[in-house]
N, C-alpha and C positions, 0 to 999 in steps of 0.2 A: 504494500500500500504506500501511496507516493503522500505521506500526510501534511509534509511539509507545501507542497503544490496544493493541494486540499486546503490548507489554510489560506494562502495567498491567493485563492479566488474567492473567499468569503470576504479576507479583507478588502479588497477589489470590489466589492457587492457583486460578483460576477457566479453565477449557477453553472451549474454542470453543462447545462443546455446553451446557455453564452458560446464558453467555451467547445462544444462540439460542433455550433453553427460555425465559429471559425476555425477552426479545423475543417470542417465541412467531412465531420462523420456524427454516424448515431448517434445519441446521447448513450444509449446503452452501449456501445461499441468504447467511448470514452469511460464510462462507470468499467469496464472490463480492463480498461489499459491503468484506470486511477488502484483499481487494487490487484492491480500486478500480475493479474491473469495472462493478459498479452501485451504485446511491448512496444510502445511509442515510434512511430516512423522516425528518420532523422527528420525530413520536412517537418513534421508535428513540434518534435522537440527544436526545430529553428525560429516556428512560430512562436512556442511558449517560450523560448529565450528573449525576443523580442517584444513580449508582455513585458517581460517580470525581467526588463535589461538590466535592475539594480542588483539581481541578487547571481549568485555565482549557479553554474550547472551543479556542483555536488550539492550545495543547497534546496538548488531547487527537486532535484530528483532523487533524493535521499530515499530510499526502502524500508519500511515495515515491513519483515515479514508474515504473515499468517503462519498462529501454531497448530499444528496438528493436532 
């Protein structure tokens, strides 16, 4: 789970659904790449760089894992 990104668009006031119209994928397709099911295009990740330009890539894309 990318919680760190998760935070940074609430503080944004920005929803998931913002965020996957710019991307221009599912909202569910984005909910599956936010908790780490599947994994961010680089396109995607050059978009959400350019959101969120103050803050650094390992910041922003930091993992939670899910425990078993």
């Amino acid at each position: 789970m990318f919680k760190n990104l998760t935070n940074l668009l609430r503080n944004r006031h920005m929803t998931n659904e913002d965020l996957a119209k710019i991307l221009k994928i599912h909202r569910n397709t984005l909910l599956s790449k936010l908790n780490g099911d599947t994994q961010f295009t680089l396109n995607e990740i050059d978009i959400i760089m350019a959101i969120f330009n103050e803050y650094k890539f390992d910041y922003i894309f930091t993992r939670e894992y899910k425990r078993a």
